[in-house]
GUVOKOL-431031 format. One record per residue (C-alpha): x, y, z. Coordinates in steps of 0.05 Angstrom, whole numbers, padded with zeros to 5 digits, always signed. Example, Ala and Ser with C-alpha at 12.3 -4.5 7.8 and 13.67 -1.06 7.14 Angstrom:
<vomars>
+00246-00090+00156/+00273-00021+00143/
</vomars>
This chain:
<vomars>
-00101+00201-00554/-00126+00252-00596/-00180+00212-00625/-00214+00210-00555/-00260+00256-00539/-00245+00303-00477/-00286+00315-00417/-00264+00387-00387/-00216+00440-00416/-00171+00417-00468/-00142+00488-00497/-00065+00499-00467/-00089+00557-00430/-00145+00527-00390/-00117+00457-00383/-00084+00474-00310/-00158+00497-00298/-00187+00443-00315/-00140+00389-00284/-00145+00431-00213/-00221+00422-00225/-00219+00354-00222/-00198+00354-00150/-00259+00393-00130/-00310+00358-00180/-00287+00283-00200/-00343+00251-00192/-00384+00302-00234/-00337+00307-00287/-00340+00229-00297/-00413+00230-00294/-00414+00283-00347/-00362+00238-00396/-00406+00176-00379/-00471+00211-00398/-00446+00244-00452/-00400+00187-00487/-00430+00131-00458/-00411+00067-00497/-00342+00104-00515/-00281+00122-00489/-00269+00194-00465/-00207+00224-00429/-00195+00264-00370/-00139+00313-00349/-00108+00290-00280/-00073+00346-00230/-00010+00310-00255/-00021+00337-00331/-00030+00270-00350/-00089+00237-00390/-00138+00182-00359/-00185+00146-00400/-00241+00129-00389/-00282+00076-00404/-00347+00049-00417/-00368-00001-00463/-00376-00071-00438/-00336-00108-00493/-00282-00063-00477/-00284-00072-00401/-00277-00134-00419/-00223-00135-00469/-00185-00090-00413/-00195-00146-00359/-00162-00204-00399/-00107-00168-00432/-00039-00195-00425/+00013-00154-00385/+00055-00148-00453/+00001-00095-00469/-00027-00077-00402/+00024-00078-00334/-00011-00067-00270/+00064-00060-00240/+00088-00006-00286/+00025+00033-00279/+00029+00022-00199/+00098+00043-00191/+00083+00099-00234/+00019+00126-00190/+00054+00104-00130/+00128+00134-00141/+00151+00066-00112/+00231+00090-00130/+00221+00147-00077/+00169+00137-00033/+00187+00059-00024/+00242+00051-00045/+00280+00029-00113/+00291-00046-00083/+00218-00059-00073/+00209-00052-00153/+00263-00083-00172/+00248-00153-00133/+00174-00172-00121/+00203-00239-00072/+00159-00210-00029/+00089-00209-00071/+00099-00286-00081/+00107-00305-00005/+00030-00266-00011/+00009-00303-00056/+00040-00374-00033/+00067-00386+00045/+00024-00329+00075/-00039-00348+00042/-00027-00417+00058/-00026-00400+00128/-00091-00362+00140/-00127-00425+00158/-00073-00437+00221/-00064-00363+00242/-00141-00366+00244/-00151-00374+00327/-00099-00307+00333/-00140-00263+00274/-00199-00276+00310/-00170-00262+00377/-00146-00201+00361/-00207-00183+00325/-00240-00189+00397/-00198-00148+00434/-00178-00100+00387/-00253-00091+00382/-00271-00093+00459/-00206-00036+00471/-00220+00015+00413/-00293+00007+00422/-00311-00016+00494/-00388-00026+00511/-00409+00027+00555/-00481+00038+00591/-00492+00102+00545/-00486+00118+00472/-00415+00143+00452/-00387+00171+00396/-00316+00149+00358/-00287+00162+00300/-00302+00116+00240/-00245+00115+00202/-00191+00119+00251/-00219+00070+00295/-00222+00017+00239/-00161+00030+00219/-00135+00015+00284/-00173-00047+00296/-00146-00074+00232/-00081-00051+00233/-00082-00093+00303/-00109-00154+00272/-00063-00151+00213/-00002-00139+00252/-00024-00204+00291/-00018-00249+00235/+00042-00216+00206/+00083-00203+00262/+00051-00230+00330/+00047-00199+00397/+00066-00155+00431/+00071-00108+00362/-00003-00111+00341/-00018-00084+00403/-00034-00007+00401/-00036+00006+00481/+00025-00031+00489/+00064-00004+00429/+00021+00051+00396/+00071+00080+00357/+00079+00019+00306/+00009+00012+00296/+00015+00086+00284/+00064+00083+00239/+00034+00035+00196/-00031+00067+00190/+00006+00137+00170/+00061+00107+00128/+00003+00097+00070/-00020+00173+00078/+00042+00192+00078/+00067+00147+00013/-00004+00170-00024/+00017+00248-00007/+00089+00247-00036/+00080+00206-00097/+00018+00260-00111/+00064+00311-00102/+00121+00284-00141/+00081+00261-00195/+00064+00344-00211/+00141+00356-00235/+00170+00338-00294/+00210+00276-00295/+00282+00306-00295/+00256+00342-00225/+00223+00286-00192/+00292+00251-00158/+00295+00319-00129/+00232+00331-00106/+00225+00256-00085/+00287+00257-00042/+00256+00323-00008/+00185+00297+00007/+00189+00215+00008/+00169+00191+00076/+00211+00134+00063/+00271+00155+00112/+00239+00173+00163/+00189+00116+00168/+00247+00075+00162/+00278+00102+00227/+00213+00100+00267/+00201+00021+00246/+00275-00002+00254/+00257+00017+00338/+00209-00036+00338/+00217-00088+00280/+00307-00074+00272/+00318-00121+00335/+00280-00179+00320/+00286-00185+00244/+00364-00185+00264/+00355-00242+00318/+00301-00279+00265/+00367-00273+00224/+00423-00293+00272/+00370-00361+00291/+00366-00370+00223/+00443-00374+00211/+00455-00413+00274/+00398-00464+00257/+00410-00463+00179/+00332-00446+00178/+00293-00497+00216/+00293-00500+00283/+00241-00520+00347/+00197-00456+00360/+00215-00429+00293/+00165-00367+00300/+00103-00381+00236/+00106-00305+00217/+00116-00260+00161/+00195-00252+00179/+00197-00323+00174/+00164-00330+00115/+00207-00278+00083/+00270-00311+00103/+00246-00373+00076/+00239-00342+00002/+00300-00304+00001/+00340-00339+00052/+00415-00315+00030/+00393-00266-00025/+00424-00197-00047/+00363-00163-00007/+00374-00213+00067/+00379-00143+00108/+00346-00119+00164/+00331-00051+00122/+00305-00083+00065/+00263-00135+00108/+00227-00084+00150/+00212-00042+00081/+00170-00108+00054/+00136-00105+00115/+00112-00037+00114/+00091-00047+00045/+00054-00117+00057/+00012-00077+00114/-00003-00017+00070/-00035-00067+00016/-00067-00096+00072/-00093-00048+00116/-00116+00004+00072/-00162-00034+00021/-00191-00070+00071/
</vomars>
């Protein structure tokens, strides 16, 4: 990388400066790179000690955007950011069964969850922000997040979960579980490499976010699985649902346990919830 120019301090002894002042000033300190180097590439220290490029010419934006994943891998640079070993665990890496039922049975059945989206879309809406005669303030962000947390957890897992006044603590749950996964992987990502099963065994929400979901999702992934046994996978009011769904794809696999089920979950709702 030393080719690229830098934006900020790149002497030893103010590079910790410099990557702290990032924190405080990213947006100027990209501004300042793009004005200066427009049309180039320039580089940035990260808190983490480690170097992001930046970049700005068209042809190479484009060049970026259709190269192959033998020379650029989303995954390896998401599990890298995201600490996925530690802060969701080493399983969720390793087999992606999960990212395909996305992309195939759960997308496929958008179109017939649609009447229960939009229903809890409704009430969600009507409960966190009820009409009143006068003007009231709420909370942006945490009231959306609620609202879609509700209408995501409708599609994926039904009623009564999605609900936040009759079980507030999974909605909860899900709606921390990112904060908390964004905190320790930023956290773990500042120590060396040798340090970070350490540190990510000290500071990984993964545990106890595990604990809290296993109240509410432990007993009926287990009885999804016992029906699922029983019926050898197809029965009357088989429930249309993201447990299902998951079954389905991995139906006697090495990763068909309740742990390991509610773990896709949680993830699945953190890509969804957040970026929306």
């Amino acid at each position: 990388l030393r080719h690229i120019p830098t934006v900020g301090p790149s002497s030893f002894l103010k590079i910790s400066f410099g990557s702290a002042e990032f924190v405080n000033h990213a947006r100027e300190i990209i501004q300042e790179g793009y004005d200066k180097y427009r049309g180039r590439p320039f580089k940035i220290l990260m808190p983490d000690q480690k170097w992001i490029v930046m970049v700005t010419d068209e042809n190479m934006i484009d060049d970026i955007r259709k190269a192959t994943d033998e020379y650029l891998e989303f995954l390896e640079a998401f599990n890298e950011f995201m600490q996925t070993d530690y802060t969701m665990g080493k399983p969720i890496r390793i087999n992606l069964y999960h990212f395909d039922v996305v992309k195939t049975t759960l997308t496929r059945n958008i179109s017939a969850r649609f009447s229960d989206v939009r229903d809890e879309i409704v009430t969600a809406c009507a409960e966190e922000i009820p009409a009143t005669e006068d003007w009231v303030s709420y909370p942006a962000l945490s009231t959306a997040l609620k609202v879609v947390c509700r209408t995501t957890n409708r599609f994926l897992v039904g009623l009564p979960l999605c609900k936040d006044s009759r079980v507030p603590d999974y909605v909860n749950l899900n709606i921390e579980f990112a904060g908390d996964v964004f905190k320790a992987a930023g956290i773990i990502t500042l120590f060396p490499d040798f340090l970070q099963p350490i540190v990510g065994t000290i500071v990984s929400p993964l545990e106890r976010t595990l604990r809290r979901a296993m109240g509410h999702l432990g007993p009926i992934i287990q009885d999804r699985m016992n029906d699922y046994d029983q019926y050898d996978g197809d029965w009357a009011d088989k429930p249309n649902d993201l447990i299902t769904w998951l079954l389905d794809e991995n139906p006697q696999g090495e990763y068909r346990t309740v742990r390991d089920l509610i773990m896709r979950v949680l993830e699945i709702n953190l890509a969804a919830i957040h970026p929306t």
